[in-house]
C-alpha positions as CSV (number, residue, x, y, z in Angstrom):
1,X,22.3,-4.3,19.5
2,X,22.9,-0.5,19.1
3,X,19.7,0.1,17.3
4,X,17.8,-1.6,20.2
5,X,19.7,0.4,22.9
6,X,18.6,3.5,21.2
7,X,15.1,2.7,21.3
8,X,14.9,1.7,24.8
9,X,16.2,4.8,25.8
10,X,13.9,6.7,23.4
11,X,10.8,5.1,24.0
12,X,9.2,8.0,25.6
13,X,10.1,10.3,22.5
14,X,8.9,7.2,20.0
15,X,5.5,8.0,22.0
16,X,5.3,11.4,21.5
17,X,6.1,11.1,17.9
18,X,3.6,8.9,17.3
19,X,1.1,10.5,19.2
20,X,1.8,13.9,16.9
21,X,1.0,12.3,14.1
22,X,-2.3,11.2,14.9
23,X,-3.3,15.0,15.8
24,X,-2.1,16.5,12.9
25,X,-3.4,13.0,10.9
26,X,-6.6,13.7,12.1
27,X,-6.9,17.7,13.3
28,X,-10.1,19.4,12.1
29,X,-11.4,15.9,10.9
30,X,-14.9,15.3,12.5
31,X,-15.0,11.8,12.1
32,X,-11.4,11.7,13.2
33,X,-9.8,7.8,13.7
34,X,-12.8,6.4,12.0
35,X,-11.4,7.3,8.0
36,X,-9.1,4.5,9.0
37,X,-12.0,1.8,9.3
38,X,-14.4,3.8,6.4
39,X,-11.9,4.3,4.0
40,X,-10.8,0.4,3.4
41,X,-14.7,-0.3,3.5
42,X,-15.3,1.9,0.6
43,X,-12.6,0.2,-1.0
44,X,-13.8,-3.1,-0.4
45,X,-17.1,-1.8,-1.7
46,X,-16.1,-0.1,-5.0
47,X,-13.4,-3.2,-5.6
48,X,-15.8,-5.9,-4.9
49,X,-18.3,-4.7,-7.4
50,X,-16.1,-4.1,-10.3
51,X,-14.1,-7.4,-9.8
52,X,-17.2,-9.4,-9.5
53,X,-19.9,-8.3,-12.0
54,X,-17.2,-7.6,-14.8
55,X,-14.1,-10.0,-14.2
56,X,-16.9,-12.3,-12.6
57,X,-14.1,-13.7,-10.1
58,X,-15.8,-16.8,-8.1
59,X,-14.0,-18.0,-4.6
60,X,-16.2,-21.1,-4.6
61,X,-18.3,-20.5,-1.7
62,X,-15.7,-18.5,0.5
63,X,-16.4,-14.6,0.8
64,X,-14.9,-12.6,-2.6
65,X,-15.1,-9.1,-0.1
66,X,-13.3,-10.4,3.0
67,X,-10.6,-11.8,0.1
68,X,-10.0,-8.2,-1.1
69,X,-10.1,-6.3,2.1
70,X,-7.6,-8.7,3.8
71,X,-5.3,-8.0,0.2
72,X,-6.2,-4.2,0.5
73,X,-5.7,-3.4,4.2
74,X,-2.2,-5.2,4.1
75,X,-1.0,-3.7,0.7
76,X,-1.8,-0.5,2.1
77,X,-0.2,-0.6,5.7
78,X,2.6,-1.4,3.3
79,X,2.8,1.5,1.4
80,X,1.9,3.8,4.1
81,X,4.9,2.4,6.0
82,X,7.5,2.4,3.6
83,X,6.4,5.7,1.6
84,X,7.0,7.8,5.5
85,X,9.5,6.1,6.4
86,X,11.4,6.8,2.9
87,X,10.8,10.6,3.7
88,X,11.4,10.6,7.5
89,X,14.7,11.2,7.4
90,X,14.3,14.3,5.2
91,X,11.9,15.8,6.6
92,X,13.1,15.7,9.6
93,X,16.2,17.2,8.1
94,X,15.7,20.6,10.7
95,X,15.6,19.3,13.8
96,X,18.1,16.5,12.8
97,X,20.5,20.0,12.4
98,X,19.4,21.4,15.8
99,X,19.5,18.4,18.4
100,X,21.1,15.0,18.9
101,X,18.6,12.5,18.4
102,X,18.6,8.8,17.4
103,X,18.0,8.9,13.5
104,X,16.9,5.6,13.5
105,X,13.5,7.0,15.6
106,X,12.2,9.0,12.2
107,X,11.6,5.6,10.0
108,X,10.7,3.5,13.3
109,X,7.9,6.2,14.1
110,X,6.5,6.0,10.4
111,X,6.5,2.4,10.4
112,X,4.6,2.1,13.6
113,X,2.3,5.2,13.1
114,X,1.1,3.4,10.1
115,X,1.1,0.1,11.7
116,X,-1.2,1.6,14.4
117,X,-3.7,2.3,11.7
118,X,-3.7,-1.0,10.2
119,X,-4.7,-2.1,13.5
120,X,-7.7,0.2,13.7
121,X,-8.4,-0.6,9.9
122,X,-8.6,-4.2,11.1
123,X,-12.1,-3.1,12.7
124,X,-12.9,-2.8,9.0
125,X,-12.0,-6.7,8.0
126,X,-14.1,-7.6,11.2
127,X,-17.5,-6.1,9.9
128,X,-17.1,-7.3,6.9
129,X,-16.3,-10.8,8.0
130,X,-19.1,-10.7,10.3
131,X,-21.4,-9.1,7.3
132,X,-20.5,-11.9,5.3
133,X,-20.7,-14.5,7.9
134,X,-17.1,-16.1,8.1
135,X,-16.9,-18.1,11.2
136,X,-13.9,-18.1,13.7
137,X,-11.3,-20.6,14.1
138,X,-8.5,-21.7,16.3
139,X,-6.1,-20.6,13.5
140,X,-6.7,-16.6,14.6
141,X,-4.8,-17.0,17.5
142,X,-1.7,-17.0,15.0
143,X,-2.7,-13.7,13.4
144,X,-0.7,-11.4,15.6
145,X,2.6,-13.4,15.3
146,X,1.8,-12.9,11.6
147,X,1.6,-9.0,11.7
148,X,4.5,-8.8,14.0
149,X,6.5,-10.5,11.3
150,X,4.9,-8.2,8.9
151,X,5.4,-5.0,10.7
152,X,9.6,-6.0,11.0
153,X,9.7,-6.5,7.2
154,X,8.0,-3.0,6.4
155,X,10.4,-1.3,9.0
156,X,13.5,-3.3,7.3
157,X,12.5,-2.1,4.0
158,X,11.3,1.2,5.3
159,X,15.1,1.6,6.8
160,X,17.2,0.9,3.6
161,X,14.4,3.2,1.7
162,X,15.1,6.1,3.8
163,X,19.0,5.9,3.5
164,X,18.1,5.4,-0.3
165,X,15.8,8.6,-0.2
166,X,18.9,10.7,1.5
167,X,22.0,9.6,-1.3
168,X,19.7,9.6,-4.4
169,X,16.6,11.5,-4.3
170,X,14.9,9.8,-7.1
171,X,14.1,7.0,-5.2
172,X,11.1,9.0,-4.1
173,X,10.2,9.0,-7.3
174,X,10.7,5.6,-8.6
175,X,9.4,3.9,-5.6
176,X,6.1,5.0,-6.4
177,X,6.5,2.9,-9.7
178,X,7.5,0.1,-8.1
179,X,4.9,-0.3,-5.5
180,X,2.0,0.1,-8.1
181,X,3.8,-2.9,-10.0
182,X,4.5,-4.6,-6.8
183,X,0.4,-4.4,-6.4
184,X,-0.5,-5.4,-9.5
185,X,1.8,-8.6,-9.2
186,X,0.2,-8.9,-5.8
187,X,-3.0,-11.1,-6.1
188,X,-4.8,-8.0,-3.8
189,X,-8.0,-8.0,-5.7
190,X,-7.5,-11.5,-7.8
191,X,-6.6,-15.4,-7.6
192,X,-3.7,-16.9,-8.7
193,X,-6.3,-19.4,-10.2
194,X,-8.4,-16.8,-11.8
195,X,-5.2,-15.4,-13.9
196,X,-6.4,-16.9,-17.9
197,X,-3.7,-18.7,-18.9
198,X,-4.7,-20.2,-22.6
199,X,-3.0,-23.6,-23.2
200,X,-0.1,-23.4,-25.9
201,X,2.9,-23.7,-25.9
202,X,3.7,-20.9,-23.5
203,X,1.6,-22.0,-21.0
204,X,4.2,-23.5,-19.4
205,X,6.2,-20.6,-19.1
206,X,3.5,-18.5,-17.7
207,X,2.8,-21.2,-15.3
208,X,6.5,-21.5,-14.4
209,X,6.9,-17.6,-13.7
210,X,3.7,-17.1,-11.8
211,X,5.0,-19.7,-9.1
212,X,8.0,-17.9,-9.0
213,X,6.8,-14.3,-8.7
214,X,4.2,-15.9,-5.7
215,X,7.5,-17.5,-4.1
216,X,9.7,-14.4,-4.6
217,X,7.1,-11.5,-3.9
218,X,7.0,-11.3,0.1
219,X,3.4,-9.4,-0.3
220,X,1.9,-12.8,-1.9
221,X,3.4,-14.7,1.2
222,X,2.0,-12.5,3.8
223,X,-1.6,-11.7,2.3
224,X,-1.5,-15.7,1.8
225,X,-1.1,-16.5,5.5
226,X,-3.6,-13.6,6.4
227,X,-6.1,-15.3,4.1
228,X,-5.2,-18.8,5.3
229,X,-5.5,-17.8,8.8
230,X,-9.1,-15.8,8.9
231,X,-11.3,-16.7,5.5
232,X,-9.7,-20.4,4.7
233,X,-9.5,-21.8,7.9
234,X,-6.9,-23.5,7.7
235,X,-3.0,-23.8,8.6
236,X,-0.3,-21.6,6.0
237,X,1.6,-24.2,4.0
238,X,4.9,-24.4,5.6
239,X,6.8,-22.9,2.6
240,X,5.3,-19.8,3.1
241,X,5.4,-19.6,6.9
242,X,9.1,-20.4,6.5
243,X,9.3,-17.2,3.6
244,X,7.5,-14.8,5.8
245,X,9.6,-15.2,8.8
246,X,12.9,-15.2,6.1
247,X,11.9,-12.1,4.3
248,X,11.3,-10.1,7.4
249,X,15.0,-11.2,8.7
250,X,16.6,-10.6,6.1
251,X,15.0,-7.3,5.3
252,X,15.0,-6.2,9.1
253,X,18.8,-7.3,9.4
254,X,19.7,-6.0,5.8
255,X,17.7,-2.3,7.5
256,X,19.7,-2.4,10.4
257,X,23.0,-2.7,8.9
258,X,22.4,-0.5,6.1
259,X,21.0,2.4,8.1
260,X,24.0,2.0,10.9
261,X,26.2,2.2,8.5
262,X,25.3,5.4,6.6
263,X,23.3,7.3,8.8
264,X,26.6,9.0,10.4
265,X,26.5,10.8,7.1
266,X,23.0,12.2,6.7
267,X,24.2,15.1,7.9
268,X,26.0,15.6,4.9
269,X,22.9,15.5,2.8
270,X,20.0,16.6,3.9
């Protein structure tokens, strides 16, 4: 209840932060805002082609670029969010010094900074769906209770990273290596069904530990739903609604307590 006190009362700061990021995000950039729509399109572009003519990956009649844009522009609000938000406490170490102000605010601003870009990025899945002619259903009016889910499990994790980054400093550095295997046992650019598994007698093992990294990995749950809810059409099983909503509890309660906790003594360490 304290950490949503503090934000009331510092909603006008929470703007201004925000709002500073984008200028000096963007300063001297001419095409400004618009790298955040552009740069997941070239992406899509360079991903697409590779994936398809040389891994020759086949969605059966749904669209293989809306797949890995939807994959790519969530994996990256995710790593935008959580890599500030690890550092926001330290860099902010100067005018944490100076001036009271509520520490939770540095990882909150990251967090929704980068979630202000994933919405702009969205722009990007739009042409692209509408390039590849993937009609609209009644299941898009869910979308935005997905990405508010979404956006409370990045600030969760974002909080315990950045009390993390203050007590041990290598977690900047061994987050980075996590993330790339986190995306790489993401399906972001493949299919769970496209994944060769040769029949043997470890083929069951395989088979057994795939289902449990696509239960167990929050990013397959959440790309999943996205997927289900704009390219398939169709409703999220209930197992993964029922994941999504758990991980970003537990991880936004886990954030909460964690960062209360500690953050008395930052000062200490920064």
């Amino acid at each position: 209840m304290g950490f949503i006190k503090e934000m009331k009362k510092h909603g006008f700061l929470l703007s201004y932060l925000i709002t500073k990021d984008f200028k000096i995000k963007y300063r001297r950039s001419i095409l400004g805002i618009a790298w955040s729509v552009l740069n997941p399109l070239f992406m899509m572009l360079i991903v697409s082609t590779v994936f398809k003519v040389v891994f020759r990956i086949d969605l059966k009649g749904y669209s293989y670029p809306v797949y890995v844009i939807i994959g790519q522009t969530m994996f990256n609000f995710l790593s935008e969010a959580t890599n500030s938000s690890m550092q926001s406490i330290l860099q902010s170490a100067s005018l944490i010094k100076k001036v009271y102000i509520p520490k939770c605010i540095f990882p909150l601003q990251k967090v929704s900074f980068a979630f202000v870009n994933f919405a702009v990025s969205m722009v990007a899945v739009l042409i692209v769906g509408l390039i590849e002619r993937v009609g609209i259903s009644w299941h898009i009016v869910l979308l935005p209770l997905l990405l508010i889910v979404f956006y409370f499990f990045c600030l969760g994790l974002g909080l315990i990273l950045s009390v993390l980054a203050v007590f041990f400093r290598d977690t900047l550095h061994i987050y980075g290596i996590i993330l790339t295997a986190w995306m790489y046992l993401t399906p972001v650019f493949y299919t769970l069904e496209n994944i060769g598994i040769k029949e043997g007698a470890d083929a069951s093992f395989w088979m057994a530990f795939i289902e449990k990294v696509f239960i167990f990995n929050p990013m397959c749950q959440y790309i999943t739903v996205f997927r289900d809810l704009v390219l398939f059409h169709r409703t999220p099983d209930m197992l993964s609604i029922i994941l999504c909503v758990g991980y970003a509890l537990i991880f936004m309660l886990l954030g909460i307590l964690v960062f209360s906790k500690k953050q008395d003594k930052f000062i200490l360490h920064i």
